[in-house]
FISE-11247 format. One record per residue (C-alpha): y, x, z; residue number from 1. Coordinates in nm, 3 decimals. Example, Ala and Ser with C-alpha at 12.3 -4.5 7.8 and 13.67 -1.06 7.14 Angstrom:
BEGIN
(figu (-0.450 1.230 0.780) 1)
(figu (-0.106 1.367 0.714) 2)
This chain:
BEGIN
(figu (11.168 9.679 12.751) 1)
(figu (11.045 9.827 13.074) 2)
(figu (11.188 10.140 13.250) 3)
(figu (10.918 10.343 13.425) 4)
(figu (11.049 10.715 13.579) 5)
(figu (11.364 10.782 13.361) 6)
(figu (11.135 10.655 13.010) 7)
(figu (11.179 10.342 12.820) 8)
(figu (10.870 10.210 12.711) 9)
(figu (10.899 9.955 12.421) 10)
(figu (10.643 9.640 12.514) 11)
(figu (10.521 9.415 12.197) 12)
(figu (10.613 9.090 12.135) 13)
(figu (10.346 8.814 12.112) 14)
(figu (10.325 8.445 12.056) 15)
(figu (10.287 8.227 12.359) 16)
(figu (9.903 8.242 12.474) 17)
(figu (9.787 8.564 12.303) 18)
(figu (9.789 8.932 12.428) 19)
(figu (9.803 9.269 12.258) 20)
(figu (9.396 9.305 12.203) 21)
(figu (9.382 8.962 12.031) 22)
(figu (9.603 9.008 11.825) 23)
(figu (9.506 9.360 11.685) 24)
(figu (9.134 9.250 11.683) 25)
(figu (8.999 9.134 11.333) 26)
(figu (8.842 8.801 11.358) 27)
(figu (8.611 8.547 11.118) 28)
(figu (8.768 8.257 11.003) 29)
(figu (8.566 7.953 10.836) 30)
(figu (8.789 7.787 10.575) 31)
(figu (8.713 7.473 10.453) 32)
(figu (8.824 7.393 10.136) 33)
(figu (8.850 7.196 9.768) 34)
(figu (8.873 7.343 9.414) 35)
(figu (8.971 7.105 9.122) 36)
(figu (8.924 7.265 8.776) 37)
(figu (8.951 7.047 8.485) 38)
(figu (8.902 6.708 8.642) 39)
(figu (8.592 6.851 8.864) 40)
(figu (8.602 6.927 9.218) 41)
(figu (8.379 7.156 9.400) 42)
(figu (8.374 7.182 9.815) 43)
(figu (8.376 7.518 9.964) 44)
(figu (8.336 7.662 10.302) 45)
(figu (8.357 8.038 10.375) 46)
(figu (8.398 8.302 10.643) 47)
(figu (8.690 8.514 10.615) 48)
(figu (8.775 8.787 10.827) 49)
(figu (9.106 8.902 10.867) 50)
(figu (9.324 8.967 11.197) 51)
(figu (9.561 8.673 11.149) 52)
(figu (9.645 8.366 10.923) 53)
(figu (9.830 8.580 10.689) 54)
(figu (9.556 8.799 10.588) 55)
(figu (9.285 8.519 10.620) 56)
(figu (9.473 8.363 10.328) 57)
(figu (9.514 8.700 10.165) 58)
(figu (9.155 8.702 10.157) 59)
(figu (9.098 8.385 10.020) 60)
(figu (9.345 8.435 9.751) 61)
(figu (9.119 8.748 9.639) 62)
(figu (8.804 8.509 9.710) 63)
(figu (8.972 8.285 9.429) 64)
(figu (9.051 8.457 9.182) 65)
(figu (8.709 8.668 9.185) 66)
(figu (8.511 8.347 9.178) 67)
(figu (8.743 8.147 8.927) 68)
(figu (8.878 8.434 8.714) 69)
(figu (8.759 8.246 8.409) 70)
(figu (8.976 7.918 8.483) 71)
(figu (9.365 7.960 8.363) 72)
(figu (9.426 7.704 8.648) 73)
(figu (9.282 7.558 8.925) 74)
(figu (9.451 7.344 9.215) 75)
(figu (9.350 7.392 9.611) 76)
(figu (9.363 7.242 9.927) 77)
(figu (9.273 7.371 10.231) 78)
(figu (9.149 7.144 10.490) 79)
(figu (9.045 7.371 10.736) 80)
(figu (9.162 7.720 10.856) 81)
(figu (9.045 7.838 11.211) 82)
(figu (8.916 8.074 11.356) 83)
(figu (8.572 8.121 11.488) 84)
(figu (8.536 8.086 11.885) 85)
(figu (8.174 8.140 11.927) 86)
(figu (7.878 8.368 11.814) 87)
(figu (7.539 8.210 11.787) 88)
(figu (7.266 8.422 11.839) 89)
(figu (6.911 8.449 11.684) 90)
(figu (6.758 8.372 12.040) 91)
(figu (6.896 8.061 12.041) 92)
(figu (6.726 7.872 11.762) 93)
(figu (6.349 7.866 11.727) 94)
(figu (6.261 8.066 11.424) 95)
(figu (5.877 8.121 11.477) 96)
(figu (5.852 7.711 11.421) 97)
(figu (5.790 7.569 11.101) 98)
(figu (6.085 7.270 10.955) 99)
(figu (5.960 6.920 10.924) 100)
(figu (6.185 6.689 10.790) 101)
């Protein structure tokens, strides 16, 4: 709480090493994960947004069930959950050249 001229002004609290516009800002996440449903297992990776790890899972809850709403039960695990740091950009890659293997 900080006094300024007679008001009290209410600062927010954040975890160590973030500030106010990092935390409000929404983000993409790639999750990296594995789906076992009936003794098959299929590898996912995705990009999530969401503002914070809470919602990010949120998401990929809904992700779930929309893409295995047909399965009565399926087991997960997550092996990766971060968030992205860096944008590539279309300049970057050369996409006038043709691929040889």
């Amino acid at each position: 709480m900080v006094q300024q001229d007679k008001r009290v002004l209410m600062e927010g609290h954040w975890e160590h090493g973030t500030t106010q516009e990092e935390e409000s800002s929404t983000k993409e996440w790639v999750v990296e994960y594995r789906v076992d449903v009936e003794n098959i297992s299929y590898h996912h990776l995705s990009l999530i947004e969401g503002k914070n790890l809470q919602i990010v899972q949120a998401n990929l809850f809904a992700e779930l069930r929309e893409e295995y709403s047909h399965t009565e039960r399926i087991d997960v695990t997550v092996i990766r959950m971060e968030p992205v740091e860096t944008h590539a950009h279309e300049k970057d890659f050369d996409t006038a050249g043709a691929y040889h293997p």
